[in-house]
N, C-alpha and C positions, 0 to 999 in steps of 0.2 A: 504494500500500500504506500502508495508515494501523494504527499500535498507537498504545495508550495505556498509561500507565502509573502506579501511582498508590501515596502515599505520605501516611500522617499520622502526625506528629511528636508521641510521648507525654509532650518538655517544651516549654519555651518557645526558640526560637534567636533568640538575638540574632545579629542579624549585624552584630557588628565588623569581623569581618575575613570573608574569603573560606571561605565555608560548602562542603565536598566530604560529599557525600551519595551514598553506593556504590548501585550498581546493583543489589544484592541486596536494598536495601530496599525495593526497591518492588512492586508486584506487577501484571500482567498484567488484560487485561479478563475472564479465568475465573478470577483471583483467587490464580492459582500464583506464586509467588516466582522471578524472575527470574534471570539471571546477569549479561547483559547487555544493552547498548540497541539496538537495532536501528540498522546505519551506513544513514544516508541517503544517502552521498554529493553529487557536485558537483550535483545536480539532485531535492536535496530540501531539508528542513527541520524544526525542533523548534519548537511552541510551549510555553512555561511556563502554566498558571496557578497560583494561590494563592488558595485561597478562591474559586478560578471565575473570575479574573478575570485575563487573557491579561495576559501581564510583556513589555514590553519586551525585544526580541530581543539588547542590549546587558546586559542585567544578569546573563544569565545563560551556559554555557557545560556543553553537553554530548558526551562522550567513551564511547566504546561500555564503559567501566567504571563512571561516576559522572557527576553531578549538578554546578555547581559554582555555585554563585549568589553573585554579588561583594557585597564591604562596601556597605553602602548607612546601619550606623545603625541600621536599624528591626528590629521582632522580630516574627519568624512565633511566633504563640502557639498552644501545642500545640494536636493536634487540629484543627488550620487543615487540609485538603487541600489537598495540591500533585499535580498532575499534570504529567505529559510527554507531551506529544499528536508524535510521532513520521511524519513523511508524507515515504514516496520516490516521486517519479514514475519511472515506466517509460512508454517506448512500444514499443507492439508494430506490427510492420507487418504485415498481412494480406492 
């Protein structure tokens, strides 16, 4: 099960410290405004991008409320897209 999730920032964030980005700002692949993140559990996964380009699975930290992307320094400059590419595996036996 794969969602995506998708978010642009209308200033600039600097990230000094530890950026928490609610799950309500994002929105869905049909473009509806979210509540929550979908829990992958122990046998799935979240990738980040920024501007399209997959983040390091240490920088950032996601929780079925928000977003949380660690100090790093640098500035996401508005209008950058950030996505949440969200994927649980199941197996079904048949």
């Amino acid at each position: 099960m794969i969602q995506r999730y998708f978010f642009i920032p209308s200033i600039d964030v600097t990230l000094s410290e530890e950026w928490r980005l609610p799950a309500g700002q994002f929105t869905d692949d049909s473009g509806k405004t979210i509540e929550r993140f979908q829990s992958v559990g122990k046998k799935g996964y979240y990738n980040l991008f920024i501007n399209g380009v997959i983040q390091a699975g240490g920088l950032f930290d996601v929780s079925k409320d928000a977003l949380y992307i660690k100090r790093t320094g640098t500035t996401i400059l508005a209008g950058t897209p950030i996505i949440i590419e969200s994927i649980k595996i199941k197996a079904y036996i048949v």
